[in-house]
C-alpha positions, 0 to 999 in steps of 0.5 A: 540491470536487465528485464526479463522478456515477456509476451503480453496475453493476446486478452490483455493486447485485445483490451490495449487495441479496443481503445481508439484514443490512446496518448502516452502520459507521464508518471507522477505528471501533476506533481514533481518527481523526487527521490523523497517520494517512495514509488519514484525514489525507491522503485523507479530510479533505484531500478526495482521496476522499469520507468513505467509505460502509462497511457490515458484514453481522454473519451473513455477515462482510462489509464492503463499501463504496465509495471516490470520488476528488474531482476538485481541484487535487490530483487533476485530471481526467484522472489515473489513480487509482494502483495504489498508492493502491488497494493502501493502501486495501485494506490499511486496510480489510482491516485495519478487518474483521480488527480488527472480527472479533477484537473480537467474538470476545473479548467486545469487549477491543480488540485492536491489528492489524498486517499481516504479508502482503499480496498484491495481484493485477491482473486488469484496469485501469480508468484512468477510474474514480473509484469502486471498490466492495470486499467483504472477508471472512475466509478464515481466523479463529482468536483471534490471527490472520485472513485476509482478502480483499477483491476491488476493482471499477470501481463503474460498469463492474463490472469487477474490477480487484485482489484482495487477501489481507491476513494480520494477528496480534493481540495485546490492546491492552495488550500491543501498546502495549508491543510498538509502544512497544517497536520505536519506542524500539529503532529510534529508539535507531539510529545509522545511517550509511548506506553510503558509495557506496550500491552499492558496484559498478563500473558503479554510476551516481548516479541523477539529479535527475528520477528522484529527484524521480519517487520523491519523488512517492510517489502522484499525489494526495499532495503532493511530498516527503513521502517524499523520496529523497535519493541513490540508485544504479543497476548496470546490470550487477547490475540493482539499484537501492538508495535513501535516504529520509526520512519526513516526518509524518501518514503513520501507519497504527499509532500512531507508524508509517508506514502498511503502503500506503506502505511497499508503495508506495515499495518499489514505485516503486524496482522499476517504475523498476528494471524500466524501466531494466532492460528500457527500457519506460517506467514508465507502460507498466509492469504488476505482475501480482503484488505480495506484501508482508512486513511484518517490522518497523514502521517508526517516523514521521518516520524518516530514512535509511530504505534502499531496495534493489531487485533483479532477481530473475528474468526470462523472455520474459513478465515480469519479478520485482523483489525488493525490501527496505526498511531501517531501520539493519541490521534488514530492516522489509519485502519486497516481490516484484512480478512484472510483465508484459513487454508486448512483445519488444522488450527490452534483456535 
């Protein structure tokens, strides 16, 4: 497995400089490293990115560091590094400072995190980069709830790509064990039928096996199938598009349950195909401006008939709002807005 030499922008080396305070940190360092959960199984030991390099300033409350992509059979030369990859990354990394922060303002008890908003902004791309360089702080900070952000940059170019603002409630580890025990005994106690059509409207259209098998290739750099879409619907007329899914193992963030990226990621994809069948843009030219996430209820690992359903929200000569929900039994367990830009005129609408 090899790297790809890079030189760090002499920008962001000024900004690791200005700290004075710097102490390297471990990842994932309050909760224990498994190959269940997905940014360590399926990114860190499976070699897709090097074991990352984090640093915590104590006095101003930054964590800062660097992601690198390897190149291998997994992620060849010449691949983009996904959006949706980087969207995962900055939710756990946010997620590890917020955890930091509200374990030492409680004489260090251990505390469980859980998302509950993410909202990612597109400033720029860089599809040649294969190392980001992040820097997340507190916004706001009280003793249950934390806002962070955390800008992401082309580490070479300098150049700032995505700027995410995660929120996050805490509750003592105790009490949040009962609470994660609790929603993974009341959804697996779900009998769940899905609905039979899928989208019950007169133009409803099955969508075919190449599209299916897109959505099943969750992320470029993960195997195919470890979130298979079985069936799915689109009406051309209602611009919606609804899904099912199955969530196969090691794709944990909490214990037990899917990471708050992939969540993100697959109510994501649902809305770029959505968007492209909508407008006729092909999914490669599609650009999210704007993705805002809702986290309402942990989905458990490994579920089965999870729903996607996916719909044009509102749409003008620039851009294009796709609302989009994810389902387990009756219980909405999270929401997705992605806003994305129109790169030309020449649309179906």
């Amino acid at each position: 497995m090899k790297s790809s030499p890079v030189r760090i922008h002499s920008d962001i080396q000024r900004r690791i400089d200005s700290y004075t305070d710097l102490i390297p940190v471990e990842l994932h360092a309050f909760w224990a490293k498994a190959d269940t959960q997905f940014v360590h199984g399926r990114l860190v030991s499976s070699n897709v990115i090097a074991y990352p390099t984090y640093w915590y300033s104590p006095s101003a409350r930054h964590q800062l560091g660097f992601w690198t992509f390897n190149e291998s059979d997994q992620f060849p030369e010449g691949e983009a590094v996904q959006e949706t990859t980087l969207l995962s990354l900055l939710d756990d990394v946010t997620a590890e400072l917020a955890t930091r922060i509200i374990t030492s303002l409680n004489d260090n008890q251990l505390h469980l995190g859980f998302t509950v908003n993410l909202n990612i902004k597109r400033t720029n791309c860089s599809p040649s980069a294969r190392m980001f360089y992040f820097d997340a702080y507190t916004t706001k900070l009280t003793i249950r709830k934390t806002v962070v952000e955390c800008p992401l940059y082309d580490a070479e170019s300098g150049k700032l790509l995505l700027t995410a603002c995660a929120t996050f409630v805490f509750f003592p580890l105790s009490d949040a064990v009962d609470k994660v025990k609790g929603t993974s005994e009341e959804s697996g106690s779900v009998v769940y039928d899905p609905p039979s059509p899928l989208l019950d409207e007169a133009d409803a259209l099955a969508l075919d096996d190449s599209d299916l098998h897109s959505l099943s290739q969750v992320m470029n750099i993960l195997p195919h199938g470890l979130i298979t879409h079985k069936i799915g619907s689109f009406s051309p007329s209602k611009r919606r598009i609804v899904v099912l899914a199955d969530f196969d193992k090691e794709l944990d963030g909490p214990p037990n349950h899917v990471h708050g990226g992939l969540l993100a990621t697959v109510l994501y994809n649902a809305s770029e195909l959505l968007f492209a069948k909508t407008t006729g843009i092909g999914r490669t030219s599609c650009a999210a401006a704007v993705r805002d996430t809702n986290y309402l209820k942990g989905v458990p690992s490994e579920s089965r008939n999870i729903l996607i359903d996916a719909a044009v929200e509102d749409i003008s000569d620039s851009s294009v709002a796709v609302s989009a929900k994810l389902m387990y039994g009756s219980k909405v367990c999270t929401t997705l807005r992605t806003t994305f830009a129109i790169p030309t005129l020449t649309s179906k609408l």
